[in-house]
KEPADREN-908843 format. One record per atom (N, C-alpha, C): residue number from 1; residue in three letters; atom name; x, y, z. Coordinates in steps of 0.1 Angstrom, whole numbers. Atoms other than C-alpha are relative to their C-alpha. Example, Ala and Ser with C-alpha at 12.3 -4.5 7.8 and 13.67 -1.06 7.14 Angstrom:
BEGIN
{1 ALA N {9 -12 0}} {1 ALA CA {123 -45 78}} {1 ALA C {9 12 0}} {2 SER N {-9 -11 0}} {2 SER CA {137 -11 71}} {2 SER C {-8 11 8}} 
This chain:
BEGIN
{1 UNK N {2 -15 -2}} {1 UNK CA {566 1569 1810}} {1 UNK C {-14 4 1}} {2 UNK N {16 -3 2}} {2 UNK CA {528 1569 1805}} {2 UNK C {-4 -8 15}} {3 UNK N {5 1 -15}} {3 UNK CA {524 1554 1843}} {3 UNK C {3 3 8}} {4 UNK N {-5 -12 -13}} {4 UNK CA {524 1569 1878}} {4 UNK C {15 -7 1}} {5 UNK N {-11 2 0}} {5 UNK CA {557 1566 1892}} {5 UNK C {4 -11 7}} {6 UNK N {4 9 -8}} {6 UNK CA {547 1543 1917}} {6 UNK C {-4 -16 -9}} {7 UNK N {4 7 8}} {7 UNK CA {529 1520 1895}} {7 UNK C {14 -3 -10}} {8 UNK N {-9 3 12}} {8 UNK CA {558 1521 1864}} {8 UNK C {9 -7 9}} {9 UNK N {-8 11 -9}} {9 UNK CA {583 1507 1891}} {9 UNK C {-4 -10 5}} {10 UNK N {1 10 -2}} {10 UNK CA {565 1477 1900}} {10 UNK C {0 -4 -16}} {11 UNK N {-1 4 15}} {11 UNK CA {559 1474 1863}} {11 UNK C {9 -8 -4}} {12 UNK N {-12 1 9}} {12 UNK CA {590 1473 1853}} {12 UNK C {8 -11 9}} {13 UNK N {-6 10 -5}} {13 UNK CA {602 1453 1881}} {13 UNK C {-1 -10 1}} {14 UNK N {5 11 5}} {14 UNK CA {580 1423 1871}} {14 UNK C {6 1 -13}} {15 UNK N {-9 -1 12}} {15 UNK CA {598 1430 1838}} {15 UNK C {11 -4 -3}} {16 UNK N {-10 2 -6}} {16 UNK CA {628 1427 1848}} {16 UNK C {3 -13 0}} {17 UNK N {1 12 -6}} {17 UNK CA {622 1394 1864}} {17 UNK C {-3 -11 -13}} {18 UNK N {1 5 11}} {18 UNK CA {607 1381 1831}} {18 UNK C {10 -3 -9}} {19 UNK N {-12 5 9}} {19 UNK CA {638 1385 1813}} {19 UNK C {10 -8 7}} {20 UNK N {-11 7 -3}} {20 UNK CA {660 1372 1836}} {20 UNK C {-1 -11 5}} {21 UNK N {7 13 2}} {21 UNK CA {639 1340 1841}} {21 UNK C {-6 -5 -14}} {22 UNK N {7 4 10}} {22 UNK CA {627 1336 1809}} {22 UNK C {10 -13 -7}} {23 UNK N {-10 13 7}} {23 UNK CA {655 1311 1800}} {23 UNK C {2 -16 9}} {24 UNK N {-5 8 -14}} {24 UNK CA {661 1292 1832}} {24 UNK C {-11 -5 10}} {25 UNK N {12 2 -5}} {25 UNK CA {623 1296 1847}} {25 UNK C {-10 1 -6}} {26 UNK N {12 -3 13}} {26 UNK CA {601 1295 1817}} {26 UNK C {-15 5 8}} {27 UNK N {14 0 -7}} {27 UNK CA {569 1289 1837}} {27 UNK C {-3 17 16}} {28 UNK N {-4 -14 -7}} {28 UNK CA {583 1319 1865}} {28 UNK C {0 11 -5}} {29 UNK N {1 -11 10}} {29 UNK CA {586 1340 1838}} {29 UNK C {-14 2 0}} {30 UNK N {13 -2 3}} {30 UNK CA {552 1337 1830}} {30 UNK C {-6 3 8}} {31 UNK N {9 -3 -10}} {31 UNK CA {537 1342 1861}} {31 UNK C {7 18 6}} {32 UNK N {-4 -13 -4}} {32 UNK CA {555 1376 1868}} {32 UNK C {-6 8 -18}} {33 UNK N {5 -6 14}} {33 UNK CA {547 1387 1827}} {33 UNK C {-19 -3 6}} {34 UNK N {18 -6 -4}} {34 UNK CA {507 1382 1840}} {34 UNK C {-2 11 13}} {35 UNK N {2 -10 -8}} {35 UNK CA {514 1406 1868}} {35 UNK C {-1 11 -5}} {36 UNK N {-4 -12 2}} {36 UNK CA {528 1432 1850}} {36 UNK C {-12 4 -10}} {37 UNK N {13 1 9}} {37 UNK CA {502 1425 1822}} {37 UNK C {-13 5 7}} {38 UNK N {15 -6 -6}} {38 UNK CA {473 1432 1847}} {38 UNK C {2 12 12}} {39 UNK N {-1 -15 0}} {39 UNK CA {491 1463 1858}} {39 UNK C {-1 12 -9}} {40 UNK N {0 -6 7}} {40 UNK CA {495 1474 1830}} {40 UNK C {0 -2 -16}} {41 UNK N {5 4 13}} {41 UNK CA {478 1463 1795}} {41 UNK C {2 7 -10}} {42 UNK N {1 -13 10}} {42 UNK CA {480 1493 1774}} {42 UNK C {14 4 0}} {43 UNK N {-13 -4 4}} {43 UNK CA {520 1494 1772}} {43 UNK C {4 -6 -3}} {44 UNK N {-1 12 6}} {44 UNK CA {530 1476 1746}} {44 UNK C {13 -8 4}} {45 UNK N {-11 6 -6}} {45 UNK CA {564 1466 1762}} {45 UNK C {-6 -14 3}} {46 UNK N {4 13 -5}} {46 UNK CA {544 1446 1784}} {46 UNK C {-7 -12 -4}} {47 UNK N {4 12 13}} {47 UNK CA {524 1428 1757}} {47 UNK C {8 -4 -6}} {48 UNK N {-15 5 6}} {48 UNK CA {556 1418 1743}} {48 UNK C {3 -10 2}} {49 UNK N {-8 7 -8}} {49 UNK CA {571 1405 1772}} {49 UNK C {-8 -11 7}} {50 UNK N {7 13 1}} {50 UNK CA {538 1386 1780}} {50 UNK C {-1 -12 -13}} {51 UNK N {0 10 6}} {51 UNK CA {541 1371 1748}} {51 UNK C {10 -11 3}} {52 UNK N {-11 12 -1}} {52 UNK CA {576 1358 1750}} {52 UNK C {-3 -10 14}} {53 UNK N {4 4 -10}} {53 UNK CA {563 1347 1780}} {53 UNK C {-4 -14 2}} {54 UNK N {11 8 5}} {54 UNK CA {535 1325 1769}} {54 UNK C {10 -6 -10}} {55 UNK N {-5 3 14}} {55 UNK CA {556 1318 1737}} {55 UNK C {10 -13 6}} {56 UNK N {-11 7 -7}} {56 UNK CA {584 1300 1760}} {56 UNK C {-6 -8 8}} {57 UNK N {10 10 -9}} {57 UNK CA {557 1281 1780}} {57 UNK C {-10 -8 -13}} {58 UNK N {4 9 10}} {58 UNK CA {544 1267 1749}} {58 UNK C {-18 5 -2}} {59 UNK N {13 -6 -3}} {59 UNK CA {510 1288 1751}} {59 UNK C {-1 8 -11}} {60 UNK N {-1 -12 13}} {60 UNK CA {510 1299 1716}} {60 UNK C {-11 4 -4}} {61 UNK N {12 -5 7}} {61 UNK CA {475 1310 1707}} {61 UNK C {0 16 16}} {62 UNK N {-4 -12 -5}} {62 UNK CA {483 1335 1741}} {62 UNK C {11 7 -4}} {63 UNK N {-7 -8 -1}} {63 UNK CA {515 1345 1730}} {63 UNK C {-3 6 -15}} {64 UNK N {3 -2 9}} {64 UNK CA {502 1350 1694}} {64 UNK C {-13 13 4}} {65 UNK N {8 -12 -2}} {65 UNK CA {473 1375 1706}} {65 UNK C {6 12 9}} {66 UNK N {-10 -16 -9}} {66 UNK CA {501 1396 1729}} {66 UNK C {6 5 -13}} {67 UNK N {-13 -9 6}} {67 UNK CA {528 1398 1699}} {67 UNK C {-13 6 -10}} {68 UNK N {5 -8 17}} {68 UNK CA {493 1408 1673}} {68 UNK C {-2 15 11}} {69 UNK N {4 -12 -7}} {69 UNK CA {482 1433 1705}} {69 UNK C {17 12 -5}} {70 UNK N {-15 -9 -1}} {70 UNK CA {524 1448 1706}} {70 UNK C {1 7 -13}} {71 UNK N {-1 -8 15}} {71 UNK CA {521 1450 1671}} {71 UNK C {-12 11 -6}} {72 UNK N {12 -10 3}} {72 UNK CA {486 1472 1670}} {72 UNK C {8 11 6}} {73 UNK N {-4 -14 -7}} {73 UNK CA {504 1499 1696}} {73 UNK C {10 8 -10}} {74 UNK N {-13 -1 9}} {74 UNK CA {539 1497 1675}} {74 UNK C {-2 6 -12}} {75 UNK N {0 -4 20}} {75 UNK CA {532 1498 1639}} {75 UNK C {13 -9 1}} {76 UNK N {-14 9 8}} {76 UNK CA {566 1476 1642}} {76 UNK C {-2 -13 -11}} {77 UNK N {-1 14 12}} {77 UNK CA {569 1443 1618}} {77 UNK C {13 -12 9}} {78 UNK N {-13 12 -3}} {78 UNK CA {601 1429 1641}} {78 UNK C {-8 -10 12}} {79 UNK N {5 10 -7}} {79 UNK CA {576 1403 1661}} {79 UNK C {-7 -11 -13}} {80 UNK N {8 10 12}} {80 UNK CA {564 1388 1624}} {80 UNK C {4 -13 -2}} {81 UNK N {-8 12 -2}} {81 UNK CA {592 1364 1628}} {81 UNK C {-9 -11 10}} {82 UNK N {3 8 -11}} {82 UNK CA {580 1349 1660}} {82 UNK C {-15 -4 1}} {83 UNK N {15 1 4}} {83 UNK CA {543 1355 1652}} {83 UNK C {-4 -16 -5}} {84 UNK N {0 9 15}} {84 UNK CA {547 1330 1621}} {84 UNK C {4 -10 13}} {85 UNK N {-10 18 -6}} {85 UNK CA {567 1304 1644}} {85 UNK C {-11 -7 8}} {86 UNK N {11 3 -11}} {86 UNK CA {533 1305 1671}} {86 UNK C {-11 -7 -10}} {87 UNK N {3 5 11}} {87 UNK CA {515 1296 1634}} {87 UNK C {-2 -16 1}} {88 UNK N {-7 14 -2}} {88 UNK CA {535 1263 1637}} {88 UNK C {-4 -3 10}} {89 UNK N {3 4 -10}} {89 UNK CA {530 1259 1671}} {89 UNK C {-16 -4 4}} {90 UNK N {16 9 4}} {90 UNK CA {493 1254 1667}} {90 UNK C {-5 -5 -8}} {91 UNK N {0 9 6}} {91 UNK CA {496 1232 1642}} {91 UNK C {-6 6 -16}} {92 UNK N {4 -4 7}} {92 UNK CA {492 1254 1614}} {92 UNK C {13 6 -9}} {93 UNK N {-10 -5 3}} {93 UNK CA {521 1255 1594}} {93 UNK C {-5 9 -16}} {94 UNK N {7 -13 16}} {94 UNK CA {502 1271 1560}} {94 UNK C {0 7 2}} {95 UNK N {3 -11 -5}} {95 UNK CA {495 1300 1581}} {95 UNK C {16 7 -2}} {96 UNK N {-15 -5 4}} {96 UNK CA {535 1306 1584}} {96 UNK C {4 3 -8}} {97 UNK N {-1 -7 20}} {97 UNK CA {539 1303 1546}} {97 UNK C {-2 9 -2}} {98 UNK N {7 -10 5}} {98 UNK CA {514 1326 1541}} {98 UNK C {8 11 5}} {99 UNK N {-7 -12 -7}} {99 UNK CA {537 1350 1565}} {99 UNK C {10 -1 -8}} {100 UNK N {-16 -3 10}} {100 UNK CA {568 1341 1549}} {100 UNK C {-3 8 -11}} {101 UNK N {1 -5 16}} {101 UNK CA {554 1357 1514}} {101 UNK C {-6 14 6}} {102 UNK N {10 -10 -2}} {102 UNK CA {536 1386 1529}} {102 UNK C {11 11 -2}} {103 UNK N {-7 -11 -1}} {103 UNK CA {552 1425 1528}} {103 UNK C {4 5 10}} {104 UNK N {-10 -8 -9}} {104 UNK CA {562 1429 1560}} {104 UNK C {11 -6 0}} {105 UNK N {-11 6 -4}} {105 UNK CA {590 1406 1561}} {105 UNK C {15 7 -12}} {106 UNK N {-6 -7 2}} {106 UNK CA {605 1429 1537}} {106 UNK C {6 10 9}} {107 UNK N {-1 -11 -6}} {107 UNK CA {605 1454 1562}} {107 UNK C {9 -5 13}} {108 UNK N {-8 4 -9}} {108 UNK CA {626 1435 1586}} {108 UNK C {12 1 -5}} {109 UNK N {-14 3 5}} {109 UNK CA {663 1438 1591}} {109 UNK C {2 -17 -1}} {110 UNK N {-7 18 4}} {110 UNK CA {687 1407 1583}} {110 UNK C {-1 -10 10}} {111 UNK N {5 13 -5}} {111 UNK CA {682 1390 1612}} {111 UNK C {-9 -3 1}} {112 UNK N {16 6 -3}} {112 UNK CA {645 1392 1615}} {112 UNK C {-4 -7 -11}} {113 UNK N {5 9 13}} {113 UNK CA {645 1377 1577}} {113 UNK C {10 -10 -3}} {114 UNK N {-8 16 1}} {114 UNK CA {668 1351 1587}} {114 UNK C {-9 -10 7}} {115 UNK N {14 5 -7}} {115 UNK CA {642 1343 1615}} {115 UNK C {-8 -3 -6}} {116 UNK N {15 4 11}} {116 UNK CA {616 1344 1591}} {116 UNK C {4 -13 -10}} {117 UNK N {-6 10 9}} {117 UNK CA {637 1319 1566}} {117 UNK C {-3 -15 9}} {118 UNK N {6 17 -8}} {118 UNK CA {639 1292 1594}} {118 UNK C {-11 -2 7}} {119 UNK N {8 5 -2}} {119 UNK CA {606 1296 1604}} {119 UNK C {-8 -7 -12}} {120 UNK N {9 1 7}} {120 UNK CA {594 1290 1573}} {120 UNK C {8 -16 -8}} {121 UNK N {-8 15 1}} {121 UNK CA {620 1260 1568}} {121 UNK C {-9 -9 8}} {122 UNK N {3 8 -12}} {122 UNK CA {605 1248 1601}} {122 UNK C {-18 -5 -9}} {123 UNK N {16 4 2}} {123 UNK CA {569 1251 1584}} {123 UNK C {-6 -14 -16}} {124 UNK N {3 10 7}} {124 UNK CA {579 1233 1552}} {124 UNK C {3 -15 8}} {125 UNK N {-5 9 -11}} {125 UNK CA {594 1206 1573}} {125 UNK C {-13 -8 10}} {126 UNK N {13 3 -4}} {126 UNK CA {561 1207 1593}} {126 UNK C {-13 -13 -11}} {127 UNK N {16 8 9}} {127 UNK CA {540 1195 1560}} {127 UNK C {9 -9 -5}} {128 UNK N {-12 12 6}} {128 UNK CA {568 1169 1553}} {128 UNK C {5 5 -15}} {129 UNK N {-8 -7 11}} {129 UNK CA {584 1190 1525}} {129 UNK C {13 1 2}} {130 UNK N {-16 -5 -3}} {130 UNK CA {621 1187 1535}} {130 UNK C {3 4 -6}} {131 UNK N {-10 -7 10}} {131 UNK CA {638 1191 1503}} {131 UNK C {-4 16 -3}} {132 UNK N {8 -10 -2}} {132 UNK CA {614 1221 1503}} {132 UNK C {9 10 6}} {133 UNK N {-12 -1 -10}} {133 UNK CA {632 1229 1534}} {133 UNK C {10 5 -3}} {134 UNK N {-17 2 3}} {134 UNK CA {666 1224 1524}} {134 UNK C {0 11 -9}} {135 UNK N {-2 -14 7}} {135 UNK CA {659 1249 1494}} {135 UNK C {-5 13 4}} {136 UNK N {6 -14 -2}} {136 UNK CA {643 1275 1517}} {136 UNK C {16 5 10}} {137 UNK N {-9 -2 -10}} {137 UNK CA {673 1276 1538}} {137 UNK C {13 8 -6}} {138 UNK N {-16 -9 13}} {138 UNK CA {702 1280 1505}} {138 UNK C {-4 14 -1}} {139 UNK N {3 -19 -1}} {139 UNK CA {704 1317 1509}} {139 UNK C {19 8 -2}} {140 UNK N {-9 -1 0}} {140 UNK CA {732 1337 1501}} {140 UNK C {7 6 18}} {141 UNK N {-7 1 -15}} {141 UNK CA {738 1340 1541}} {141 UNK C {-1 -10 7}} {142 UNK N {-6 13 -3}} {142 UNK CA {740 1307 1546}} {142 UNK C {15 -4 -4}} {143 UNK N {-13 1 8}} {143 UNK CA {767 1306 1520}} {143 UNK C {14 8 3}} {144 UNK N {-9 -10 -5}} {144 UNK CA {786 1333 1535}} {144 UNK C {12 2 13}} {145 UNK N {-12 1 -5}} {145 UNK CA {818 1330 1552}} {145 UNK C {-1 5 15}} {146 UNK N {1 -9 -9}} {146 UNK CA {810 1359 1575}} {146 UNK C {-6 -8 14}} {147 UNK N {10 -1 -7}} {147 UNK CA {795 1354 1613}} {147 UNK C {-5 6 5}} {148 UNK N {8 -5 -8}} {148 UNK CA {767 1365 1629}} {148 UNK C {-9 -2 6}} {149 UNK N {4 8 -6}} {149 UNK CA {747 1360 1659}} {149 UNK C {-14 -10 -7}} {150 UNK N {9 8 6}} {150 UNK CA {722 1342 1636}} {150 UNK C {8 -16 -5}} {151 UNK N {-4 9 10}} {151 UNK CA {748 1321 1615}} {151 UNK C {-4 -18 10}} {152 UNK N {-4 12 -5}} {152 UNK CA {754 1294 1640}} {152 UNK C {-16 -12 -1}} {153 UNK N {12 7 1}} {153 UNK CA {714 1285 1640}} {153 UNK C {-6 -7 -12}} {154 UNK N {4 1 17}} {154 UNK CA {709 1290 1603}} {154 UNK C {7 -12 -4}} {155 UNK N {-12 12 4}} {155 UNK CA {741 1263 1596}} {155 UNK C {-8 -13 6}} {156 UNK N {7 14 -5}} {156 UNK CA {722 1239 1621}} {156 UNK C {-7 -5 -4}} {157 UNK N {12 9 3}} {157 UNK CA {693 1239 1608}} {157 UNK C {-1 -5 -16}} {158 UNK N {0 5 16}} {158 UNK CA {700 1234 1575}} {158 UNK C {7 -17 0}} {159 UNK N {-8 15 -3}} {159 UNK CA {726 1204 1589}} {159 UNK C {-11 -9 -1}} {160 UNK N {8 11 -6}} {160 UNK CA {696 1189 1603}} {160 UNK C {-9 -1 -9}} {161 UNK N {10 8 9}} {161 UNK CA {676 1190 1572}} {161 UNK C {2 -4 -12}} {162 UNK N {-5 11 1}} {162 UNK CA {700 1175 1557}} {162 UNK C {4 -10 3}} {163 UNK N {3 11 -5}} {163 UNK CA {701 1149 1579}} {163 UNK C {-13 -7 -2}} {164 UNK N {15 9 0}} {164 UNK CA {665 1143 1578}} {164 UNK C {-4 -6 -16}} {165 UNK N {0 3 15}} {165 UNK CA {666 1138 1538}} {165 UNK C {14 -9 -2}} {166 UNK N {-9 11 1}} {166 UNK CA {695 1113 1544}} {166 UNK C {13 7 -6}} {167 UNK N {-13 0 5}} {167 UNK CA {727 1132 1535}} {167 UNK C {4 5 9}} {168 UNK N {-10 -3 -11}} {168 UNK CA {746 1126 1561}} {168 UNK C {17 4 0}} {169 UNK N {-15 -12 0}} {169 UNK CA {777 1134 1550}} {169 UNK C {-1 15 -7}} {170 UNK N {7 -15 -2}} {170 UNK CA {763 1167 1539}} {170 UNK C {1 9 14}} {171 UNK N {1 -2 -10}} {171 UNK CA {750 1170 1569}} {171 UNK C {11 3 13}} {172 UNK N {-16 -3 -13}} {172 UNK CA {783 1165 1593}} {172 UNK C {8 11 -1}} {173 UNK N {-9 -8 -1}} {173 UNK CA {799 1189 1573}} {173 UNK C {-7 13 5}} {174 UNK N {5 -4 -3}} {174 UNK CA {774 1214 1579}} {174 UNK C {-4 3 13}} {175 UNK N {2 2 -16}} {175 UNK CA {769 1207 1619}} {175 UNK C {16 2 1}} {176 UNK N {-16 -4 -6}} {176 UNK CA {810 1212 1619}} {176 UNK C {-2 17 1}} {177 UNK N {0 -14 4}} {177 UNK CA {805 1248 1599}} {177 UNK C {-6 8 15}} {178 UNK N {8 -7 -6}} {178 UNK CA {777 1257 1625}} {178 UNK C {6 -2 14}} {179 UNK N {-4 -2 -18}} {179 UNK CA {800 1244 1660}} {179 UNK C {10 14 -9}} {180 UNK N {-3 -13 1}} {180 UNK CA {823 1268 1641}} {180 UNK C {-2 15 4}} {181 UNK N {7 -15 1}} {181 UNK CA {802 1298 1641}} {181 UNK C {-5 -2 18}} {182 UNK N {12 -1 -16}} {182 UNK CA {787 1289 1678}} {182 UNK C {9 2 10}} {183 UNK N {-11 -2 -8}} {183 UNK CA {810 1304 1701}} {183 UNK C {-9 3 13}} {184 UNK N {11 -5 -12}} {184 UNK CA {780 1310 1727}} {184 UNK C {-2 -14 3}} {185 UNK N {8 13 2}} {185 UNK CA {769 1271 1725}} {185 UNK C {-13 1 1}} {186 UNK N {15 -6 1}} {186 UNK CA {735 1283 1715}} {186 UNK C {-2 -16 -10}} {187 UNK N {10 11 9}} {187 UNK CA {729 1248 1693}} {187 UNK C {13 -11 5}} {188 UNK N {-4 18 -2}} {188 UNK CA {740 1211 1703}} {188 UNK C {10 -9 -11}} {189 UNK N {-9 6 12}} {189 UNK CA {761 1210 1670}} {189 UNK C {11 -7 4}} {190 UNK N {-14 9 2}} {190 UNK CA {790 1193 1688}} {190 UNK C {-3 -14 6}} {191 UNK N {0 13 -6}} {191 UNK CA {768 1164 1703}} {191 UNK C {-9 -6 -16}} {192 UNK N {7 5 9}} {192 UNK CA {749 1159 1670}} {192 UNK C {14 -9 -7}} {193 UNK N {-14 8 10}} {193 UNK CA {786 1153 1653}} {193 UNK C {1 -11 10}} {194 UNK N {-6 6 -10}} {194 UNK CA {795 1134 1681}} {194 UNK C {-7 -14 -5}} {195 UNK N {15 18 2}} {195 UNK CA {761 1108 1673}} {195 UNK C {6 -2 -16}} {196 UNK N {0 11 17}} {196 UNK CA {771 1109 1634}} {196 UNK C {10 -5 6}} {197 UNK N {-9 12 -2}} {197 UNK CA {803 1094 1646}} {197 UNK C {3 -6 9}} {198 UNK N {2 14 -7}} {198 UNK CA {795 1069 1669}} {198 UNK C {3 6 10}} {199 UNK N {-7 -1 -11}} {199 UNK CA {810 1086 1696}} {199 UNK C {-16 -2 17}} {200 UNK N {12 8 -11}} {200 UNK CA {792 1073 1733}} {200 UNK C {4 8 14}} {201 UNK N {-5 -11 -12}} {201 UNK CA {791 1100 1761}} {201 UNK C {-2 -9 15}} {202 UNK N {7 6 -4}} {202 UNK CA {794 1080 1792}} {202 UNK C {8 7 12}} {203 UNK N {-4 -9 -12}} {203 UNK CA {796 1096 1830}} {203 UNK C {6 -13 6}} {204 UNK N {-11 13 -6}} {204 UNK CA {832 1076 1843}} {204 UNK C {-2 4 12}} {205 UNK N {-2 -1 -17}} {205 UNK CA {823 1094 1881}} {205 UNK C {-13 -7 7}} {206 UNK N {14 3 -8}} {206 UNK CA {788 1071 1886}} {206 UNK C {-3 -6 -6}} {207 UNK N {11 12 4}} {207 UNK CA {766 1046 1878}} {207 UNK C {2 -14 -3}} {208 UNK N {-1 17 -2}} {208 UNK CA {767 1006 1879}} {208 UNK C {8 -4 -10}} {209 UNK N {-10 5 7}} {209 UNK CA {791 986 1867}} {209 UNK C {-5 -5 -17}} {210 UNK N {5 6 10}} {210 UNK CA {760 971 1844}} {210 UNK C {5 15 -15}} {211 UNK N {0 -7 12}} {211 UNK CA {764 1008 1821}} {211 UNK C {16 2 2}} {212 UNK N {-11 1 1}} {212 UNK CA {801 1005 1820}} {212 UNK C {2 -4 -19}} {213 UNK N {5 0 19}} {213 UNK CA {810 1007 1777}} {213 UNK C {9 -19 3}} {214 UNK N {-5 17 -2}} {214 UNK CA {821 964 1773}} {214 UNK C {16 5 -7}} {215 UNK N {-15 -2 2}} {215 UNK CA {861 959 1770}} {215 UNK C {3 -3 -15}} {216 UNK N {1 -5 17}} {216 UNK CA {871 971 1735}} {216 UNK C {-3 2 -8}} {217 UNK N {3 -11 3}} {217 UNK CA {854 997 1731}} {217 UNK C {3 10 -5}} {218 UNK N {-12 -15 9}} {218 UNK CA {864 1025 1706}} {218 UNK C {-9 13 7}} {219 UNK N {8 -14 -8}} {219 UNK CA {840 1052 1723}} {219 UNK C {9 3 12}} {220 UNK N {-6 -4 -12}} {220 UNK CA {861 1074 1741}} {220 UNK C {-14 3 8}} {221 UNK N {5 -5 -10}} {221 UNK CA {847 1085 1778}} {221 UNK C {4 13 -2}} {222 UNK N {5 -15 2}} {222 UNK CA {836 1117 1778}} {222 UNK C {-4 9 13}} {223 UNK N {0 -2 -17}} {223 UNK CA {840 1134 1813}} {223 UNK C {-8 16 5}} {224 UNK N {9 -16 2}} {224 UNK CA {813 1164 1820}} {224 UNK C {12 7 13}} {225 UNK N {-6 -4 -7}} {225 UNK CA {833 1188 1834}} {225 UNK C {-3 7 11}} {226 UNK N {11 -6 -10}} {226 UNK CA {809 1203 1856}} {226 UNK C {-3 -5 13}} {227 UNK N {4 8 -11}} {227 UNK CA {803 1173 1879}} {227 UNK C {10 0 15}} {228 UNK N {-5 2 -11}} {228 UNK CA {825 1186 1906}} {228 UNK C {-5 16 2}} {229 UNK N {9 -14 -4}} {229 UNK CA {807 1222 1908}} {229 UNK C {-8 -4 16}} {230 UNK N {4 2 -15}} {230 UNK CA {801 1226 1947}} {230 UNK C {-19 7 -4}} {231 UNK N {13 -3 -5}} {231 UNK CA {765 1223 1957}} {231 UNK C {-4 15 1}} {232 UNK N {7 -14 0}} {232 UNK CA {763 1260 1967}} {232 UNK C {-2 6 -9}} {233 UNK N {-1 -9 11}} {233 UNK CA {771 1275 1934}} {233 UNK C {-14 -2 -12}} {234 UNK N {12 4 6}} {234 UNK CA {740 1257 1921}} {234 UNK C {-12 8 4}} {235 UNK N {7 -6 -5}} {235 UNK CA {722 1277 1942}} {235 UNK C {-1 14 -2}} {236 UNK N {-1 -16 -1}} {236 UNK CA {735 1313 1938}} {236 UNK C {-8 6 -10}} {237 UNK N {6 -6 7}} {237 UNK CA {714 1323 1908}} {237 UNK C {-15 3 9}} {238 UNK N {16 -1 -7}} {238 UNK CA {682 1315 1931}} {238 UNK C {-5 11 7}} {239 UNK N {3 -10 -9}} {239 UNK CA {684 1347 1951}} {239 UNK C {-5 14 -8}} {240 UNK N {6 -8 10}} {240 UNK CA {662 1369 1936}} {240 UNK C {-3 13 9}} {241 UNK N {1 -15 -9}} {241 UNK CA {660 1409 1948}} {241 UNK C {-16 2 5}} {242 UNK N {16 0 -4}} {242 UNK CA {622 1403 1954}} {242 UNK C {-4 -12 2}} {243 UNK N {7 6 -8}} {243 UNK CA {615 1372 1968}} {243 UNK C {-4 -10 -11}} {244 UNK N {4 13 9}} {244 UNK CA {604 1336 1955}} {244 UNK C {-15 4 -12}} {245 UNK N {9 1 10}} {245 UNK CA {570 1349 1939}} {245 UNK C {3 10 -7}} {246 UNK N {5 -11 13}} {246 UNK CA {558 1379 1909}} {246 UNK C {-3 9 15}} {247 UNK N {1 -17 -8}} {247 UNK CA {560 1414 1924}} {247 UNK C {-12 5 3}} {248 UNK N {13 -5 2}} {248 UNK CA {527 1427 1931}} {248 UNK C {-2 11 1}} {249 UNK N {2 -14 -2}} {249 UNK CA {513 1460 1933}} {249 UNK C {-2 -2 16}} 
């Protein structure tokens, strides 16, 4: 609302583009989040959306000076989560800590201080503290029956750090709870179970006789169901309302 009319519509239409590549075009993302960034610097939207930008391209000392800029305009506290994780990302997992204890994370709702929990899982984990870990994660919303779009991450990651501290049967059951909760398939919990029990995923429409599993074999074949998706449909996301590059002024 604060730019001409002219200008805020390309803005926003590099904006746009960011979110809807930021998953699938990490690096595309990014290069449309610097347009919009050097249209328009002084709205914190856009410092935001350059972070996650940078943040998803693995550029965390940039996406850490967008989410502190978003957070000078805002006064908000819900980028503290992600802040702390960029911490880690440059090899600084004390820094995290130090976030996890601070007072804004009071000030976040429940999912931004679930985010904050497993970053700071992530950071003990970083200094080789699993069991550390393991007790930052027992929470009474971990324990909690209920789901929500957090549970399914929270369950995993806890699975997997009890995996990494050797309780694997712990762990399986915990990677079941969390395919439970994952009705989006936002975490890999059904190929991790799959590895604790032996199971061997192997494509029956290709490849040499040499990777064929030897005769009596208990690993069922595992058939991607995908592999007969026609060529074009692979394509139809590609067409973008503006063209292969970032929008320009």
């Amino acid at each position: 609302m604060s730019l001409p009319k002219t200008l805020a519509e390309d803005v926003a239409r590099n904006l746009v583009m960011v979110a809807r590549l930021l998953d699938e075009d990490p690096e595309q993302a990014y290069a449309y989040s610097r347009i919009a960034l050097r249209l328009a610097s002084r709205v914190a939207a856009v410092r935001e959306a350059a972070g996650f930008a940078a943040y998803a391209t693995q550029k965390y000392a940039e996406a850490l000076a967008e989410f502190r800029a978003s957070r000078r305009m805002t006064g908000s506290v819900e980028l503290w989560p992600v802040m702390a994780d960029c911490e880690r990302g440059l090899g600084r997992p004390e820094r995290a800590m130090a976030m996890a204890g601070e007072p804004e994370v009071q000030k976040l709702d429940k999912a931004g201080q679930v985010e904050m929990r497993l970053v700071a899982a992530g950071a003990r984990r970083d200094m080789g503290q699993i069991d550390a870990a393991i007790v930052t994660l027992q929470s009474s919303e971990l324990a909690s029956s209920a789901v929500h779009p957090w549970t399914p991450r929270l369950r995993y990651a806890y699975a997997d750090a009890l995996l990494a501290a050797g309780r694997e049967d712990e762990a399986r059951e915990w990677f079941g709870k969390a395919l439970e909760a994952d009705k989006d398939g936002s975490t890999d919990a059904s190929d991790r179970l799959a590895e604790l029990d032996g199971v061997e995923f192997v494509d029956a429409l290709g490849g040499d006789d040499d990777d064929a599993a030897p005769a009596g074999a208990e690993a069922p074949v595992v058939v991607d169901a995908d592999d007969d998706i026609d060529e074009d449909d692979e394509d139809e996301d590609d067409d973008l309302d503006e063209g292969d590059g970032p929008v320009k002024a």
